[in-house]
PDB file of N, CA, C and O in Angstrom, chain B, residues numbered from 101:
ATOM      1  N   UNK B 101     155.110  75.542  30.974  1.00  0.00           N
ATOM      2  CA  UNK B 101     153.724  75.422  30.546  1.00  0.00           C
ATOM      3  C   UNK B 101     152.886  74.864  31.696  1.00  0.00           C
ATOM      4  O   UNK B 101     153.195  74.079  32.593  1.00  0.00           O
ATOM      5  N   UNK B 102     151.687  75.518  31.403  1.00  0.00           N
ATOM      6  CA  UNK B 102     150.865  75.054  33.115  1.00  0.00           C
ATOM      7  C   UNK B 102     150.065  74.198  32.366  1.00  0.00           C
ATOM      8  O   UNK B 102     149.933  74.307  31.147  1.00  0.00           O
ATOM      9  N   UNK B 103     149.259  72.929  33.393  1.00  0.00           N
ATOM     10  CA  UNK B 103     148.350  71.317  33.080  1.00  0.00           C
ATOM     11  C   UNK B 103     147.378  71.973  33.317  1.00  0.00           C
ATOM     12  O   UNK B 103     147.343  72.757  34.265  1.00  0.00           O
ATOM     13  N   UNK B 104     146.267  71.759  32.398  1.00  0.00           N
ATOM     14  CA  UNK B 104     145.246  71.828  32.976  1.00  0.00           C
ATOM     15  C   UNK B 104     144.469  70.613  32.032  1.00  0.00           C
ATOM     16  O   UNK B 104     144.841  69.950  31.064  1.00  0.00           O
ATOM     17  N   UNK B 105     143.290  70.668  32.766  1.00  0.00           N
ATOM     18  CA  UNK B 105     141.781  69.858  32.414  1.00  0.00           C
ATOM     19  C   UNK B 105     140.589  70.788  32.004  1.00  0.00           C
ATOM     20  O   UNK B 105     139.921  71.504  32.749  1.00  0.00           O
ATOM     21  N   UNK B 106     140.463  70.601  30.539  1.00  0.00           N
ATOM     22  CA  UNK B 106     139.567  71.641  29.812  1.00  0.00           C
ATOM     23  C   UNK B 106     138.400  70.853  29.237  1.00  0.00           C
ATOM     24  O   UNK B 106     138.365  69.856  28.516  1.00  0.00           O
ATOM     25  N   UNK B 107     137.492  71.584  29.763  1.00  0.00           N
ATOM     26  CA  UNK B 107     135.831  70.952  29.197  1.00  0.00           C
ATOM     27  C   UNK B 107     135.226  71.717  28.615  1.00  0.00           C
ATOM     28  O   UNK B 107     135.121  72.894  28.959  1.00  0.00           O
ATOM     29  N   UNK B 108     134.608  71.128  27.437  1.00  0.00           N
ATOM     30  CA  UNK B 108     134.548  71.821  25.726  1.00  0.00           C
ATOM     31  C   UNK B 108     132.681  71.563  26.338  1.00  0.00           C
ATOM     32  O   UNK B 108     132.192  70.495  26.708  1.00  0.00           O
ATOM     33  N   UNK B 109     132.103  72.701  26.271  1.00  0.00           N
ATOM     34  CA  UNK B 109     130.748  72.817  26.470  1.00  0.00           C
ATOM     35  C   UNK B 109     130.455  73.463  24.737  1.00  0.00           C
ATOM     36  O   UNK B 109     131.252  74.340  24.404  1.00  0.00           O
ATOM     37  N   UNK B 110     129.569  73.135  23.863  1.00  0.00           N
ATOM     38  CA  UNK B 110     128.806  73.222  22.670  1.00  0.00           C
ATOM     39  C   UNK B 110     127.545  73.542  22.915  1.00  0.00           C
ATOM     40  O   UNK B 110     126.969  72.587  23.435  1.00  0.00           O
ATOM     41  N   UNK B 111     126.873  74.452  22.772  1.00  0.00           N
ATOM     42  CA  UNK B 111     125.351  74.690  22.911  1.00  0.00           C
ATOM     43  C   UNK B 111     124.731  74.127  21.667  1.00  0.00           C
ATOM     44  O   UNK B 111     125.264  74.359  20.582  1.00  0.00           O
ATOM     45  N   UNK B 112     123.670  73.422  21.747  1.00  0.00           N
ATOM     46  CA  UNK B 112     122.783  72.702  20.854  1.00  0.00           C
ATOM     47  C   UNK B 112     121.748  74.028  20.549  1.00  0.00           C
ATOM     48  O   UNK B 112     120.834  74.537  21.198  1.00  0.00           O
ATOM     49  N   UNK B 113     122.485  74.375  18.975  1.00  0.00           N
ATOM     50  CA  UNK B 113     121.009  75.589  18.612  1.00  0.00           C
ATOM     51  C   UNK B 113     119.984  74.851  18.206  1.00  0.00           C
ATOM     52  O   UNK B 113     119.032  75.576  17.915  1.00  0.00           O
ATOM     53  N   UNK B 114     119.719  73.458  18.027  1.00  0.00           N
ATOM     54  CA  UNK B 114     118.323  73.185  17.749  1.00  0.00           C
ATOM     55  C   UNK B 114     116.934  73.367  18.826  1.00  0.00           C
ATOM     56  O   UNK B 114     117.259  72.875  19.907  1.00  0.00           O
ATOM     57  N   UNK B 115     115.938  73.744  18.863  1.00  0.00           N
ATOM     58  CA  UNK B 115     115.037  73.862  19.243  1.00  0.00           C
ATOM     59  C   UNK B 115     114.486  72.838  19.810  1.00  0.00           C
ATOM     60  O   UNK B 115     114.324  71.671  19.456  1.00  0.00           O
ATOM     61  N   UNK B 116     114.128  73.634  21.060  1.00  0.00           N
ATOM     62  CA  UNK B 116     113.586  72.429  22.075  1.00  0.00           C
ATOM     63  C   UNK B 116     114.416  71.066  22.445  1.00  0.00           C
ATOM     64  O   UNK B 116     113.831  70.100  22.934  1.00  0.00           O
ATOM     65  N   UNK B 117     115.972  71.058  22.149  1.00  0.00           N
ATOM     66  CA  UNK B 117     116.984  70.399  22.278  1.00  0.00           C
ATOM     67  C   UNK B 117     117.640  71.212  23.284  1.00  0.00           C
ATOM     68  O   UNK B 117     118.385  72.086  22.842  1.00  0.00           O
ATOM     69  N   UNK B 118     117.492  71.087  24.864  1.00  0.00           N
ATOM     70  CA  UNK B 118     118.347  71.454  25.825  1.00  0.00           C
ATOM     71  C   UNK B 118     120.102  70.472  26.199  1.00  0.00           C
ATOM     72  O   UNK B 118     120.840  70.504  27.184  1.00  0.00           O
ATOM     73  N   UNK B 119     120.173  69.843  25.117  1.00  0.00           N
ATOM     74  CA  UNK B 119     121.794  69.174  25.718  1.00  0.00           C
ATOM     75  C   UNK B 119     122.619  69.999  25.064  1.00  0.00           C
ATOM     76  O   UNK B 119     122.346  70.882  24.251  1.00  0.00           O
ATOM     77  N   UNK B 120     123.911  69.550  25.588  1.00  0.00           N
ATOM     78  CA  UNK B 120     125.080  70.470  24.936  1.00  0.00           C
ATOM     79  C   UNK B 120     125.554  68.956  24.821  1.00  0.00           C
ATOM     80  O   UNK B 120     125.204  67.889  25.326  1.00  0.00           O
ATOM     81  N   UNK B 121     126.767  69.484  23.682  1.00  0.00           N
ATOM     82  CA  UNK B 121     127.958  68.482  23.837  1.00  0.00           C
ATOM     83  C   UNK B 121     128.821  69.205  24.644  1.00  0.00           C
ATOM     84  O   UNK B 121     128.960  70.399  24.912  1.00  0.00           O
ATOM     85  N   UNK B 122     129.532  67.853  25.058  1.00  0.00           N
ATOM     86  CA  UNK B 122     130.549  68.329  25.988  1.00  0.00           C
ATOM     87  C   UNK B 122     131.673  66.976  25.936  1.00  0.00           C
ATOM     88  O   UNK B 122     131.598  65.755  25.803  1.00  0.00           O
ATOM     89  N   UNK B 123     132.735  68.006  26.125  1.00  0.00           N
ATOM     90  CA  UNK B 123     134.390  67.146  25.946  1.00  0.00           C
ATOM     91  C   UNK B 123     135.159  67.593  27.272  1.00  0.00           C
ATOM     92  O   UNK B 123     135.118  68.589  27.995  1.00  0.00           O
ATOM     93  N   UNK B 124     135.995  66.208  27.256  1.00  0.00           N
ATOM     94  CA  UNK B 124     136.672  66.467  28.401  1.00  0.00           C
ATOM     95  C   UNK B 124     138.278  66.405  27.726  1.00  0.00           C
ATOM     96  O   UNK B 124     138.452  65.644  26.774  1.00  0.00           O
ATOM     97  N   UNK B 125     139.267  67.104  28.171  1.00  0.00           N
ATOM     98  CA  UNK B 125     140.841  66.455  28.103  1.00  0.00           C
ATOM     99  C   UNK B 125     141.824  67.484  28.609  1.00  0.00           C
ATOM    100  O   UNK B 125     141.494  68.568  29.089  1.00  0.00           O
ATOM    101  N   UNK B 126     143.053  67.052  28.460  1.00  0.00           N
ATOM    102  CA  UNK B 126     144.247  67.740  29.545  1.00  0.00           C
ATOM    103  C   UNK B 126     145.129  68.062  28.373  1.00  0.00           C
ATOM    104  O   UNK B 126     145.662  67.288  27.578  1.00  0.00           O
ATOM    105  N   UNK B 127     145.172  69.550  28.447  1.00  0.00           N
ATOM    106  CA  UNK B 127     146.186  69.887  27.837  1.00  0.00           C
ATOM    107  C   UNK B 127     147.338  71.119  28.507  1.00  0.00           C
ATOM    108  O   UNK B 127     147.133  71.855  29.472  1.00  0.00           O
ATOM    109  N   UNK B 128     148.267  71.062  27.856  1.00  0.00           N
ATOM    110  CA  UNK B 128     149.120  71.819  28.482  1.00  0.00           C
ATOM    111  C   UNK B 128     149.190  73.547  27.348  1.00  0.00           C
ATOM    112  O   UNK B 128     149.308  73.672  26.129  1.00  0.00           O
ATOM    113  N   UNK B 129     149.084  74.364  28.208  1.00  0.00           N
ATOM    114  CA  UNK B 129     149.767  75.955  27.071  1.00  0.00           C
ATOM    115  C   UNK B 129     149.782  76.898  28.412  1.00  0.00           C
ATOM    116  O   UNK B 129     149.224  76.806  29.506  1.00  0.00           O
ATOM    117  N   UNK B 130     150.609  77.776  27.867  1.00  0.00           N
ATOM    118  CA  UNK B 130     150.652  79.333  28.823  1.00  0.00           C
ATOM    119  C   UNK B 130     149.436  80.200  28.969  1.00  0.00           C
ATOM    120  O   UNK B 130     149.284  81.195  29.678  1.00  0.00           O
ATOM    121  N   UNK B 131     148.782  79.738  28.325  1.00  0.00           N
ATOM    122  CA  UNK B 131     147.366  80.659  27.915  1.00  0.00           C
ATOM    123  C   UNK B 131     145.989  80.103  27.347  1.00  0.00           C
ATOM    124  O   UNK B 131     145.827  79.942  26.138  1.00  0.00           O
ATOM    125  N   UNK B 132     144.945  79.801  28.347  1.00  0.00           N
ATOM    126  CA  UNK B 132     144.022  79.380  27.443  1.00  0.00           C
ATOM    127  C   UNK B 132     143.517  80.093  26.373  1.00  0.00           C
ATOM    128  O   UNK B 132     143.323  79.566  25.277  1.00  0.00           O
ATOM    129  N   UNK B 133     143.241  81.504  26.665  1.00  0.00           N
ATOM    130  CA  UNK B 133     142.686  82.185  25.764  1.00  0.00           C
ATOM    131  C   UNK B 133     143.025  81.661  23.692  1.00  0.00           C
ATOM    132  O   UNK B 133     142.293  81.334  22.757  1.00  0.00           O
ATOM    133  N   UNK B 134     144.766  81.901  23.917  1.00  0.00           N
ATOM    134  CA  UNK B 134     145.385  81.884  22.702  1.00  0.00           C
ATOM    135  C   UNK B 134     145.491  80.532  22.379  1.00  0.00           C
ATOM    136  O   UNK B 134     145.989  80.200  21.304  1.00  0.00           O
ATOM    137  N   UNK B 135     144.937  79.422  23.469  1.00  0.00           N
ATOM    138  CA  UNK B 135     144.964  77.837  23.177  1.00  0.00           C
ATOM    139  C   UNK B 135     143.631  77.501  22.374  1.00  0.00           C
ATOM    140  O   UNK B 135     143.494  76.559  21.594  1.00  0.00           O
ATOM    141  N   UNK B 136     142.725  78.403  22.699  1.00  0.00           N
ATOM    142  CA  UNK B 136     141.102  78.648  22.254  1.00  0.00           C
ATOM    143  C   UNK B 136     141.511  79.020  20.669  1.00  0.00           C
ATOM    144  O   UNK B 136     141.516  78.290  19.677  1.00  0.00           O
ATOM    145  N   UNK B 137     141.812  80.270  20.797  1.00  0.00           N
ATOM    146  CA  UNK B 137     141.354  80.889  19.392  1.00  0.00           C
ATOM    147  C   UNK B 137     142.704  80.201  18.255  1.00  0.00           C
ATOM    148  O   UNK B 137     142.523  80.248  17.038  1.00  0.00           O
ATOM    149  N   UNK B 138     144.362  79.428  19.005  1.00  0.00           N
ATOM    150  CA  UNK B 138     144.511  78.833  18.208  1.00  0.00           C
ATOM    151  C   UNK B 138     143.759  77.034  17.809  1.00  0.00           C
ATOM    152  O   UNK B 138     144.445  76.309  17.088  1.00  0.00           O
ATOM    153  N   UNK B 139     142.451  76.516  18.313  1.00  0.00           N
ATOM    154  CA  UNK B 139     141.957  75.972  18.233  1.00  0.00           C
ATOM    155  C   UNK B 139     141.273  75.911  17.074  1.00  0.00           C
ATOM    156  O   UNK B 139     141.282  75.130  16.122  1.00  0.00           O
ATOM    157  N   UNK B 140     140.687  76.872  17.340  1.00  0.00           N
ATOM    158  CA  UNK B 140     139.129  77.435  16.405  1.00  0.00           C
ATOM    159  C   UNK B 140     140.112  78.178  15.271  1.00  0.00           C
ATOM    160  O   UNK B 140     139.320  78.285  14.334  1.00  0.00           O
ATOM    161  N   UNK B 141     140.971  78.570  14.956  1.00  0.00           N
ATOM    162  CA  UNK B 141     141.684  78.965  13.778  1.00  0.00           C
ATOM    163  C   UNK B 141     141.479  79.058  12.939  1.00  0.00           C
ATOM    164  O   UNK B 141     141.491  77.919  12.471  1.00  0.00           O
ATOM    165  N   UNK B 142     141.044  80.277  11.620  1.00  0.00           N
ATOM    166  CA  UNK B 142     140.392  79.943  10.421  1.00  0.00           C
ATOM    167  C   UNK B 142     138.758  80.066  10.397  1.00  0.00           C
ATOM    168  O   UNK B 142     138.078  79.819   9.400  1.00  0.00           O
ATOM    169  N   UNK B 143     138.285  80.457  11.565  1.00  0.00           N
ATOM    170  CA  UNK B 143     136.987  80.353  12.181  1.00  0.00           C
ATOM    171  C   UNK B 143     136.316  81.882  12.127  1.00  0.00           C
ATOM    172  O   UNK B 143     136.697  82.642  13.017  1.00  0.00           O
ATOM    173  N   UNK B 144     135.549  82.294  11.361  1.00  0.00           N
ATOM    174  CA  UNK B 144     134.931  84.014  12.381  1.00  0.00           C
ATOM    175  C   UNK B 144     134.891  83.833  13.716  1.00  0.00           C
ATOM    176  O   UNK B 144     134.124  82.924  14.033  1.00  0.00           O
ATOM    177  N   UNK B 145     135.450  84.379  14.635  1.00  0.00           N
ATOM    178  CA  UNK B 145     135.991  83.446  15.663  1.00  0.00           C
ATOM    179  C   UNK B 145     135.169  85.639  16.820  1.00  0.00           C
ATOM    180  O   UNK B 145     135.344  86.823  16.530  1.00  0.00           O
ATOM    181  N   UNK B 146     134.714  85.224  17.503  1.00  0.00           N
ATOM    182  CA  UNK B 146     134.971  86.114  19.050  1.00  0.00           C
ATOM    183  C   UNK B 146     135.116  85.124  19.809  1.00  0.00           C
ATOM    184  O   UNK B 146     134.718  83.962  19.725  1.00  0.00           O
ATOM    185  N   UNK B 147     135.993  85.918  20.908  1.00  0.00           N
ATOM    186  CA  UNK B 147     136.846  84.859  22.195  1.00  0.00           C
ATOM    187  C   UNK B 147     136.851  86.520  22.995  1.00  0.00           C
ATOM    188  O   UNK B 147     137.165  87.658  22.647  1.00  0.00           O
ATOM    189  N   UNK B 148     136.177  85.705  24.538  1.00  0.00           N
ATOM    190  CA  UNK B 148     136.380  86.745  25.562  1.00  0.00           C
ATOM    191  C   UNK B 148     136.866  85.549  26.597  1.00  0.00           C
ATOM    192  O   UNK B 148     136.438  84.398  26.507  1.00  0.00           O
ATOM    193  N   UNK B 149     137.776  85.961  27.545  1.00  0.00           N
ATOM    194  CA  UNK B 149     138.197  85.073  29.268  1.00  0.00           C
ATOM    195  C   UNK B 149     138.331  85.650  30.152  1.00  0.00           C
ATOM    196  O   UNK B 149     139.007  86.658  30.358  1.00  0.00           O
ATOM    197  N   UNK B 150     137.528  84.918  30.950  1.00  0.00           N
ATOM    198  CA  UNK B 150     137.386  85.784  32.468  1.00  0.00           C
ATOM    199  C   UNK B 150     137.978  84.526  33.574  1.00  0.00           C
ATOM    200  O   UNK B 150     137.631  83.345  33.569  1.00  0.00           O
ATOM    201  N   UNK B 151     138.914  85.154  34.444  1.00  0.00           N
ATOM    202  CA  UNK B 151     139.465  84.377  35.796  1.00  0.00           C
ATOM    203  C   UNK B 151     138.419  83.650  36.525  1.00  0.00           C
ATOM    204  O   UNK B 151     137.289  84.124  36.647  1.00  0.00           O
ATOM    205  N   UNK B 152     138.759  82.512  37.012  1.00  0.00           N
ATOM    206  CA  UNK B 152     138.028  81.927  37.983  1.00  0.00           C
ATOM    207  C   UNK B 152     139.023  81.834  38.899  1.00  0.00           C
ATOM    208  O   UNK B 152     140.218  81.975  38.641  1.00  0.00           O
ATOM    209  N   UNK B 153     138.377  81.510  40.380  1.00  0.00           N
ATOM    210  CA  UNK B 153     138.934  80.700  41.378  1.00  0.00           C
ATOM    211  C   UNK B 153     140.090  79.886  41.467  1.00  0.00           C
ATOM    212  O   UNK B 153     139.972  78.999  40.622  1.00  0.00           O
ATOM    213  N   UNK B 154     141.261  79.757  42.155  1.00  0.00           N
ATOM    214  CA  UNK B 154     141.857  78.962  41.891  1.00  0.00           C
ATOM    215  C   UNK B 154     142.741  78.645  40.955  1.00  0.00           C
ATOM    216  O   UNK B 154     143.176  77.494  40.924  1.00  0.00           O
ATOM    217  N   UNK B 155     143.191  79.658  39.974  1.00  0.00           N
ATOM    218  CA  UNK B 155     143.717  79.912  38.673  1.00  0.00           C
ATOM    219  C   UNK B 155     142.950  79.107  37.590  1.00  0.00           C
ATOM    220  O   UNK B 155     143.574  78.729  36.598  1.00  0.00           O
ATOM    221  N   UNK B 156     141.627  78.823  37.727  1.00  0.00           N
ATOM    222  CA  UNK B 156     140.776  78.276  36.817  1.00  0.00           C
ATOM    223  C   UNK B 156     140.453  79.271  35.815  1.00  0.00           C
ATOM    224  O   UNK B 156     139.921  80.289  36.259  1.00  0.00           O
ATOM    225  N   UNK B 157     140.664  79.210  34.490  1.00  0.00           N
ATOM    226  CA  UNK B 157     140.055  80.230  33.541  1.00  0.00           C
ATOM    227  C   UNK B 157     138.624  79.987  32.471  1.00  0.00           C
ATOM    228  O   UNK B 157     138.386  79.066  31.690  1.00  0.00           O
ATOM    229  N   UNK B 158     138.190  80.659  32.657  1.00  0.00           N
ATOM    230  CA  UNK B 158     136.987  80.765  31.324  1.00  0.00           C
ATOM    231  C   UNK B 158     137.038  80.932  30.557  1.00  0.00           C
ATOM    232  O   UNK B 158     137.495  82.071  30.656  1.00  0.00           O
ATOM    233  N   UNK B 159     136.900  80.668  28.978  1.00  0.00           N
ATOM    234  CA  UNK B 159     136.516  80.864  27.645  1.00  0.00           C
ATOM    235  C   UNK B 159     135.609  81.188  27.192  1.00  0.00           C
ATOM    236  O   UNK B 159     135.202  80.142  26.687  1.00  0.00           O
ATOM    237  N   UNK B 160     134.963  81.874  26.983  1.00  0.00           N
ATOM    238  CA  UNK B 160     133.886  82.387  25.450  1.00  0.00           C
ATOM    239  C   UNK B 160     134.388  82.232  24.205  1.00  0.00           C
ATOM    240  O   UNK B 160     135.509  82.441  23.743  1.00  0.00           O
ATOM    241  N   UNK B 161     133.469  81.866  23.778  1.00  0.00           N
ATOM    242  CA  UNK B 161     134.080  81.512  22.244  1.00  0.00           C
ATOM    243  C   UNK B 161     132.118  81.296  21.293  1.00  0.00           C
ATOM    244  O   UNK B 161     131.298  80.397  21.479  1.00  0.00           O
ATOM    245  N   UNK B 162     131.996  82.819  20.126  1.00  0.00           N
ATOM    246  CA  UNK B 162     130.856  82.371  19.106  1.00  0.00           C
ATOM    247  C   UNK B 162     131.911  82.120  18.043  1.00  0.00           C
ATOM    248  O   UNK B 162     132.837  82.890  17.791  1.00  0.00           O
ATOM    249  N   UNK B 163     131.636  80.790  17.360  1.00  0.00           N
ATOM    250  CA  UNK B 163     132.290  80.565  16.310  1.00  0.00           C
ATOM    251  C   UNK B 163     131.304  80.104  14.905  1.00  0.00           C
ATOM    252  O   UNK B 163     130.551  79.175  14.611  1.00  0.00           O
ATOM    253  N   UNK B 164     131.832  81.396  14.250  1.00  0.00           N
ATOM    254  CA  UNK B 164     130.293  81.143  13.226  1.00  0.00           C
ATOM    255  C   UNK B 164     128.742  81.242  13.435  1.00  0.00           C
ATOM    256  O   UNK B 164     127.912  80.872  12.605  1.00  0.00           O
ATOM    257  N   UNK B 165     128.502  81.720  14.499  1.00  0.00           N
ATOM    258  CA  UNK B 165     127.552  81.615  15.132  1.00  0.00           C
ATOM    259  C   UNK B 165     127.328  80.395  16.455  1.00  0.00           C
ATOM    260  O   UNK B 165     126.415  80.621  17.249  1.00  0.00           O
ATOM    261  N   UNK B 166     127.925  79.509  16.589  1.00  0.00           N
ATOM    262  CA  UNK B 166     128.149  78.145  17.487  1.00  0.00           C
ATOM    263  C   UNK B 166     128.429  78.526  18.991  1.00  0.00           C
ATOM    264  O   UNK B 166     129.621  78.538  19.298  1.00  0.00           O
ATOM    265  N   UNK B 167     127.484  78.852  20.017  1.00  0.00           N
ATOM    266  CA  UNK B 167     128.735  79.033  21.202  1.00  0.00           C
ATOM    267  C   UNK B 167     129.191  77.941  21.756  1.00  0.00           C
ATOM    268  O   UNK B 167     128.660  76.832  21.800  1.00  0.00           O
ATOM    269  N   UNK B 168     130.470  78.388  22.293  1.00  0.00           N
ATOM    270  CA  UNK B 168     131.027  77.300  22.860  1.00  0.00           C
ATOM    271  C   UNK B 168     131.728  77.685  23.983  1.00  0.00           C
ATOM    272  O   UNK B 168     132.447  78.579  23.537  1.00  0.00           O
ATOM    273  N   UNK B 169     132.015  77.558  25.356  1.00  0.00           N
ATOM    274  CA  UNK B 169     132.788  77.749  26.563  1.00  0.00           C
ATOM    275  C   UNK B 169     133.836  76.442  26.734  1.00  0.00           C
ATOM    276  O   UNK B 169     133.785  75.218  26.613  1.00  0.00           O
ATOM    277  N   UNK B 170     134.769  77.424  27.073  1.00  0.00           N
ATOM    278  CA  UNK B 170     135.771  76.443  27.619  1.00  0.00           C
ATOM    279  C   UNK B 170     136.398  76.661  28.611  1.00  0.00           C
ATOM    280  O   UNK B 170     137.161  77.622  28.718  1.00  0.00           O
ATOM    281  N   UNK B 171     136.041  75.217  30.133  1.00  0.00           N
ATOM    282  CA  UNK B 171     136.553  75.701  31.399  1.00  0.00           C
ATOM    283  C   UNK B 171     137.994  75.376  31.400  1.00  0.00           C
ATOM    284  O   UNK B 171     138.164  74.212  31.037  1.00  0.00           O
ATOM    285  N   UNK B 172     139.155  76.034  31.698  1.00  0.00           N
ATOM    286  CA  UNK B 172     140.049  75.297  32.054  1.00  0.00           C
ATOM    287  C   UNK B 172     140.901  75.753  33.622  1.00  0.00           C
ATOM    288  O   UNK B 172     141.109  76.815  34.209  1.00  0.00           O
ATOM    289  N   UNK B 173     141.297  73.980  33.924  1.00  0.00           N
ATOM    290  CA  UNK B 173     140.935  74.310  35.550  1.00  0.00           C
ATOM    291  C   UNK B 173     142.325  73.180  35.478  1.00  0.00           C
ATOM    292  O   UNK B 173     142.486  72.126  34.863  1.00  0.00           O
ATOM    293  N   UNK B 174     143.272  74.026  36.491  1.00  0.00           N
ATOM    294  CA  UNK B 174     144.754  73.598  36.657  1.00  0.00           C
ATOM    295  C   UNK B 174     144.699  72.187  37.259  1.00  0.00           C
ATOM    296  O   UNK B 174     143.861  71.857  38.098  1.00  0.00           O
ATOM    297  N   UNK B 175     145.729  71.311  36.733  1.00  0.00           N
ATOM    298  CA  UNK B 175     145.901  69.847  37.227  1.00  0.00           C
ATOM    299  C   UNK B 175     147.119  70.158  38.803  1.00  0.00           C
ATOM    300  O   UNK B 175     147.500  69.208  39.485  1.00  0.00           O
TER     301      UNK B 175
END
């Protein structure tokens, strides 16, 4: 299983509210993608991932309407 450090970005749909939440933590799986959507589980869930740099991966994730990205970037 590969380490990484994954940061949970939340878009704030309220209006005229530009923050996101955002989480930080280290988890370990073979796959972010399937670490995502077994996350969100139970969820109307779309999930797309695109490669970054460095074996860093991207997440998309609308859940219920909610977006949410998740970077995860190897320890």
């Amino acid at each position: 299983m590969a380490e990484y450090e994954m940061v949970r970005e939340i878009k704030n749909l309220c209006r005229n509210n530009q923050m996101r939440d955002i989480f930080f933590d280290e988890v370990e799986c073979d796959d972010p993608e399937s670490y995502v959507r077994e996350l969100l589980q139970g969820k109307a869930l779309e999930v797309s991932a695109e490669p970054g740099s460095g074996g860093s991966v991207t997440v998309h994730a609308v859940v219920d309407g909610l977006i949410q990205r998740f970077v995860f970037t190897p320890i």
